[in-house]
C-alpha positions in Angstrom: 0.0 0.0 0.0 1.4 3.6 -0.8 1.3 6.1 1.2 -0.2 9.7 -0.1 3.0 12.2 0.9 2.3 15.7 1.2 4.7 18.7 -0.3 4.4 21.3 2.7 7.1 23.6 0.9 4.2 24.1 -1.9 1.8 27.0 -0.5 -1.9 25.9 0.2 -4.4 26.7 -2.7 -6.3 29.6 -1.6 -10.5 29.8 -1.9 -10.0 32.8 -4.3 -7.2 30.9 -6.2 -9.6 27.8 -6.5 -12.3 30.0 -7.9 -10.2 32.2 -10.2 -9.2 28.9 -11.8 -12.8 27.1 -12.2 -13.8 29.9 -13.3 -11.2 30.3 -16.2 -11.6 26.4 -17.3 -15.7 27.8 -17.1 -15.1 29.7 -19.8 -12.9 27.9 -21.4 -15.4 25.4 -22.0 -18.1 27.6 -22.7 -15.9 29.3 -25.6 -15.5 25.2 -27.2 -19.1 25.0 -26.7 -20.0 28.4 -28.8 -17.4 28.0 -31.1 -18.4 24.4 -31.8 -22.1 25.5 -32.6 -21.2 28.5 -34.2 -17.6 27.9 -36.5 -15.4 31.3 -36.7 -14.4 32.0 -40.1 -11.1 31.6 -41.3 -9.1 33.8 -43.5 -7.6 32.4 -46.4 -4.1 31.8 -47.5 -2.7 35.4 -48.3 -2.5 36.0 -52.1 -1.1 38.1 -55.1 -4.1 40.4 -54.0 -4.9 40.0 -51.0 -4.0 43.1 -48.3 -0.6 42.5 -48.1 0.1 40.5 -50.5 1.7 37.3 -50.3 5.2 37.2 -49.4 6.8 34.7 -51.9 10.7 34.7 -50.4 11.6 31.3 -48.0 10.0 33.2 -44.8 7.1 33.8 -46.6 3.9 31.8 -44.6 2.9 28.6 -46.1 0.3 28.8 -48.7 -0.5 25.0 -49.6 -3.4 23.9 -48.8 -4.1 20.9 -51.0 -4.6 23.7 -53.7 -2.0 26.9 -54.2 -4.5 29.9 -53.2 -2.8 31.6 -56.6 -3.4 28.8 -59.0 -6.7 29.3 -60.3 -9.6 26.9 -62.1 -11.1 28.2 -64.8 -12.4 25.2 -65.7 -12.5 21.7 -64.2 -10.3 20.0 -66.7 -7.4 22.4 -65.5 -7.8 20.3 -62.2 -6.1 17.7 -63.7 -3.5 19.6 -64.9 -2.3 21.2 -61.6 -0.8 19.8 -59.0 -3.0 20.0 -55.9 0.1 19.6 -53.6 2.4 21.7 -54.7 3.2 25.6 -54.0 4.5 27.8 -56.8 8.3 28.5 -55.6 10.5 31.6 -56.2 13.7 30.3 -57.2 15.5 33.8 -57.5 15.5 37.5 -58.2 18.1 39.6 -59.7 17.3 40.0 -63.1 16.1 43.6 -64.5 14.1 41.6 -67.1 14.1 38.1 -67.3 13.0 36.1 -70.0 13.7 33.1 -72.5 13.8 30.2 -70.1 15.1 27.0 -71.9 15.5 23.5 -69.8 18.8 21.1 -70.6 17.5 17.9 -69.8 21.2 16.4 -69.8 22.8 18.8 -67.6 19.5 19.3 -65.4 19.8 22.9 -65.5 17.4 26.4 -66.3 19.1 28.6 -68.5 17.4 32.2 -68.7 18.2 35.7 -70.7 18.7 38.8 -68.5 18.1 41.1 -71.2 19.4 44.1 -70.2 22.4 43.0 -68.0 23.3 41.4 -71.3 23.7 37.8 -69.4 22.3 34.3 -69.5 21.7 32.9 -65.9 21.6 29.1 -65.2 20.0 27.5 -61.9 21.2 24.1 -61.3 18.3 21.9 -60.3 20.8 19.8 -57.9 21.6 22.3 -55.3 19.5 25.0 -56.7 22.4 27.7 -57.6 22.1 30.3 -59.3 25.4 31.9 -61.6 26.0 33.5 -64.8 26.1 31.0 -67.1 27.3 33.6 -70.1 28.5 37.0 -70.7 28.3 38.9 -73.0 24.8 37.5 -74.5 24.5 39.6 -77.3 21.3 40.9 -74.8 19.9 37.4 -75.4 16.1 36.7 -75.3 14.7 33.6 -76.2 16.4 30.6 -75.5 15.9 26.7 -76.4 17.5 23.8 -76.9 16.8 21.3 -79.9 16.8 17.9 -80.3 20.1 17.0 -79.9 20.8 19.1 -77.1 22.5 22.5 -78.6 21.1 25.6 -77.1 19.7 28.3 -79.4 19.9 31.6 -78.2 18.1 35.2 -80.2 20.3 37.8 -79.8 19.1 41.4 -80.0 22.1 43.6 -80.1 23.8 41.2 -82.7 20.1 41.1 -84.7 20.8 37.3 -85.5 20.1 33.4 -84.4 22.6 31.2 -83.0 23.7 27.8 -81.7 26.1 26.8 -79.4 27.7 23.7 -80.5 28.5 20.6 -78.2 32.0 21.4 -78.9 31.8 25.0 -77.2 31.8 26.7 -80.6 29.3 29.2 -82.1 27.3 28.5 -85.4 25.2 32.0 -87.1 22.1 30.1 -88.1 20.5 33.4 -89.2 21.7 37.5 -89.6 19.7 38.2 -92.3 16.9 38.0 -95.0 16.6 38.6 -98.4 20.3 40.5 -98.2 18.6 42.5 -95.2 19.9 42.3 -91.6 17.0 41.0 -88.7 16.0 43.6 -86.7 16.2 41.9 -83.4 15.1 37.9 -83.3 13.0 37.0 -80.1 11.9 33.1 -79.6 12.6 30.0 -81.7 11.8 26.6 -81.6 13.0 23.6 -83.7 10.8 21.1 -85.7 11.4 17.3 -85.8 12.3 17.7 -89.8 15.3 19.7 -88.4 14.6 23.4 -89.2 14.4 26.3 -86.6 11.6 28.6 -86.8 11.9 31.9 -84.8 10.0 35.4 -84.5 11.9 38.9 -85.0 9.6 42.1 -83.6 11.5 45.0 -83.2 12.0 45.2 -79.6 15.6 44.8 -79.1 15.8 48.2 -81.3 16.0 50.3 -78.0 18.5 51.4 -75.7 17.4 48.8 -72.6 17.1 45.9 -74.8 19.9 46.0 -77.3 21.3 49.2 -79.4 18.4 51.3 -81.2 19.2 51.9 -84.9 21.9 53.8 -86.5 20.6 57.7 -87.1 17.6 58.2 -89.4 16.4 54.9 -88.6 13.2 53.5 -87.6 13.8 53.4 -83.9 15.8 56.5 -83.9 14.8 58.9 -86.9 15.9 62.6 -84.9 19.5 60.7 -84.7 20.0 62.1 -80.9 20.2 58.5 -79.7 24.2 57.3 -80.1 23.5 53.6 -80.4 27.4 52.7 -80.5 28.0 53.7 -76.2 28.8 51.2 -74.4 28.8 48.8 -77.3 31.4 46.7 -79.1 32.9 48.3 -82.4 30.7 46.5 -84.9 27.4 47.8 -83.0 25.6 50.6 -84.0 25.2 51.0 -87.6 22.5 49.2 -88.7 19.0 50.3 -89.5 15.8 48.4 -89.3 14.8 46.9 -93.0 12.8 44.3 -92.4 9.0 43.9 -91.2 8.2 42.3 -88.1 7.9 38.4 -90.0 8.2 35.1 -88.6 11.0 33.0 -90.1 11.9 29.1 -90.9 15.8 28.4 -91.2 15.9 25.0 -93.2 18.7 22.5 -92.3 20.3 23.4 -95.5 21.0 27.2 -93.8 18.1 28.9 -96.1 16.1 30.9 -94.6 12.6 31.5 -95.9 9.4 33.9 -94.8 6.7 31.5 -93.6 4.2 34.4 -91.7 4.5 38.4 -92.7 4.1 40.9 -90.5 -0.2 41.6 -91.9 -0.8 37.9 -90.8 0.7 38.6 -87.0 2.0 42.0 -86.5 4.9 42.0 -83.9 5.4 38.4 -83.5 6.6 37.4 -80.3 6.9 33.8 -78.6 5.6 31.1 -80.9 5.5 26.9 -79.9 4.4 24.0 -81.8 1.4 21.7 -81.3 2.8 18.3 -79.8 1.7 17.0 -83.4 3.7 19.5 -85.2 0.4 20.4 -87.0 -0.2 24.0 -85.2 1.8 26.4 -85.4 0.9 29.0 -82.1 2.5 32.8 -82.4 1.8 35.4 -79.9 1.4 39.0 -81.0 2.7 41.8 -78.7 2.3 45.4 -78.7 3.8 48.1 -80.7 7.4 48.2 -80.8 10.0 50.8 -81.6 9.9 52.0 -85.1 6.8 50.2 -86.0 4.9 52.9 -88.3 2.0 50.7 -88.2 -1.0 49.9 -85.9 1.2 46.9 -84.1 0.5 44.1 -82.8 -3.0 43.7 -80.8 -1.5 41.4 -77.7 -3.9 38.1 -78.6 -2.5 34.9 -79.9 -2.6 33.4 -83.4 -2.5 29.8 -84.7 -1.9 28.0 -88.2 -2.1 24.7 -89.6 1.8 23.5 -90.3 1.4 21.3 -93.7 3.7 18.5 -94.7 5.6 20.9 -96.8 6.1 23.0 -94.5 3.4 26.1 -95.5 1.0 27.4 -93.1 -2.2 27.8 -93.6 -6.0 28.6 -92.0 -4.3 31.4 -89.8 -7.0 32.2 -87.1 -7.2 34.1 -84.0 -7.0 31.6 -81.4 -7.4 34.3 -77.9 -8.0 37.3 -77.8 -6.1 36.9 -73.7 -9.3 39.2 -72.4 -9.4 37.8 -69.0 -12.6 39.6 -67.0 -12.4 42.4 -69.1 -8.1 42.8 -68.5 -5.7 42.3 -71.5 -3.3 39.7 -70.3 -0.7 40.1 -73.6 0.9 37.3 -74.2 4.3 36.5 -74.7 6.2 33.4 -74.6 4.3 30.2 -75.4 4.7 26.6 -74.6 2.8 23.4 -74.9 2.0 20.3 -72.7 1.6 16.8 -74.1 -2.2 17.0 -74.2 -2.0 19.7 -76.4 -3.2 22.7 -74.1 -1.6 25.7 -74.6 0.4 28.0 -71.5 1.1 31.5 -71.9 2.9 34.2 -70.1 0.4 36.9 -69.4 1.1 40.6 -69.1 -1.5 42.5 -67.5 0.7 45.8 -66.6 -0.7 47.6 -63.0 -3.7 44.7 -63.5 -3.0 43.0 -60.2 -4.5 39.2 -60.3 -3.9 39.0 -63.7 -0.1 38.9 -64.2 1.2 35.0 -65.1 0.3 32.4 -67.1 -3.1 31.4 -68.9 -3.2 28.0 -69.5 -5.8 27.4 -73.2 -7.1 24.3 -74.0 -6.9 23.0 -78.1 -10.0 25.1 -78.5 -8.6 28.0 -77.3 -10.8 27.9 -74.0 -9.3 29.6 -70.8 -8.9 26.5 -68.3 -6.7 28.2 -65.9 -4.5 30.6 -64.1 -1.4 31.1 -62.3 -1.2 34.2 -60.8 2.4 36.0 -59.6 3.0 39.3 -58.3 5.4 40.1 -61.4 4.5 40.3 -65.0 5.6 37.1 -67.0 7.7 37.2 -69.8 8.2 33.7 -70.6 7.8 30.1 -70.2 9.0 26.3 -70.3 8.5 23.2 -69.3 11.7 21.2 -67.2 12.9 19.1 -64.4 14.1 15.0 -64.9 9.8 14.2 -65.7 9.5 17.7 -67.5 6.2 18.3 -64.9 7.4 21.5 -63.7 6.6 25.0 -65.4 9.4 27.4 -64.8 8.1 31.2 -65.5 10.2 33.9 -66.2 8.7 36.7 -64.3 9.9 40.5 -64.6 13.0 40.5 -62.5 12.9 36.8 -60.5 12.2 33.1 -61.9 9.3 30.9 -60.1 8.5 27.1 -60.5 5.1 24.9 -60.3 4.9 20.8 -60.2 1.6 20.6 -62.4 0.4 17.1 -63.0 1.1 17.2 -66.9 4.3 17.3 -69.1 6.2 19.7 -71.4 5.9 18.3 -75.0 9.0 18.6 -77.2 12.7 19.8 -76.0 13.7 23.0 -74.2 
């Protein structure tokens, strides 16, 4: 039998002390009570627009609930495109405009174009660091990398197309056009037959961008603007000749005009079906020295025939998303065939990110980030994951689909 043994050294509960606590677990248990009959509402996960907004760096709060608060349904098939589990990621920040993400399946590693700091960045997917990766870039924009792993690049100050060989060497797929130099290429992408087929808008024709034109040009008629500061020797004397075409570089080095600038003014990013059989161009806004109306910021599709000539050009979106213009930009496709687009909505808060089209051209869903998009692409070992190119920082997003075709 045990003995009870008293601690004197404790002090004695007092009456008052015995009733201040009864009556504390009193209501205590009459809160449970009322808040089990009547459930307090609970705020969401904070957003792009919620008040503040969400913070997206590593000491940001978490944001997963079985379904990122920013990735948005349009439709119900886009449910079974995202990933409910997963939380779009800011990888980094740094850029002053990022854009032409390309993925290296071999080396595992994001390659991007930081326009105006005239660099390419890579993040390695191993340890996730992030280092130039090449300098100068010729103020690089797009970027891809083709079928046997060579990584195209569009260079605006140079005005041309090139690849970088496995060997480390450079090859000019493309300068110039009928005898005429580009004015400042912007996104390619290769077909399986072996060609590269690649935009050239005028936007690299300004000072932020690339190296405006020599004096009396389009982009710089008053000839105030001294395009050759700053610059290397050969920079700085060419004008703008050329409309704002879309361009197919057969494997034999010819180049030939496959849509003009009065089918899709501006041209901008541009992706195949997973077929082959669509052709998908975005059109962007006016650029420098455009005398014409420009392009309207919608997107633009075309049946790819077996030799090679498009045809049936259509709208395919407008991008009018509740009434906001989310211009497109950089286009890729998934293995379903639904089309993702970076979406530029300006001061439109909510509206800047991707759009995600089914075949049909249907809005299915949104991703929204608190920086305007530039581009995207499709990466990682199962090519699930959509890296995004946003303003000045790159994010990522599992989805539960996969990138068709390379880079």
């Amino acid at each position: 039998m045990q003995q009870c043994m008293i601690d004197e050294s404790r002090p004695a509960l007092s009456r008052r002390r015995l009733l201040q606590v009864a009556g504390a677990g009193a209501l205590a248990a009459a809160a449970d009570t009322a808040l089990a009959q009547a459930p307090a509402a609970r705020p969401g996960p904070p957003t792009t627009i919620t008040t503040p907004p969400r913070d997206f760096s590593r000491g940001g709060a978490p944001t997963t609930y079985f379904w990122d608060p920013d990735v948005l349904a349009v439709d119900p098939a886009f449910e079974g495109l995202a990933q409910p589990n997963a939380a779009i990621q800011r990888l980094w920040t740094g850029a002053l405009w990022a854009e032409g993400p390309a993925w290296n399946a071999q080396g595992r590693y994001l390659v991007w174009s930081d326009i105006p700091n005239n660099r390419q960045m890579r993040w390695l997917e191993d340890d996730g660091r992030v280092s130039v990766f090449r300098t100068p870039s010729g103020n690089s924009n797009g970027n891809s990398f083709d079928f046997q792993g060579r990584q195209l690049s569009c260079e605006h100050l140079n005005r041309r197309v090139v690849r970088y060989e496995l060997d480390g060497s450079v090859t000019i797929l493309a300068d110039k056009f009928d005898g005429k130099r580009l004015n400042s290429p912007n996104d390619i992408v290769q077909h399986p037959d072996g060609s590269y087929w690649f935009t050239d808008p005028p936007y690299g024709g300004q000072l932020y961008e690339g190296a405006p034109d020599a004096a009396g040009g389009p982009s710089n008629t008053s000839g105030k603007i001294n395009p050759r500061l700053g610059q290397p020797p050969e920079i700085g004397f060419y004008k703008r000749e050329l409309p704002t075409n879309c361009y197919r570089i057969d494997p034999s080095g010819r180049v030939d005009l496959v849509v003009t600038e009065q089918q899709v003014p501006d041209p901008n990013g541009l992706c195949f079906s997973p077929d082959y059989k669509k052709l998908y161009i975005a059109s962007t806004g006016k650029g420098p020295g455009d005398t014409g109306p420009g392009g309207k910021g919608d997107i633009h599709v075309f049946d790819v025939g077996t030799d090679n000539k498009l045809s049936n050009g259509k709208l395919f979106s407008d991008c009018m998303v509740d009434g906001v213009k989310c211009g497109p930009d950089g286009l890729r496709c998934d293995v379903q065939g639904n089309l993702w687009a970076s979406s530029n909505a300006g001061r439109a808060v909510g509206y800047n990110g991707v759009l995600c089209f089914n075949p049909e051209g249907k809005l299915i869903g949104r991703i929204r980030l608190p920086e305007v998009c530039g581009n995207v692409c499709f990466g990682g070992p199962k090519r699930n994951r959509l890296f995004m190119a946003a303003s000045q920082s790159i994010y990522a997003l599992y989805l539960g689909t996969q990138g068709a075709g390379p880079g």
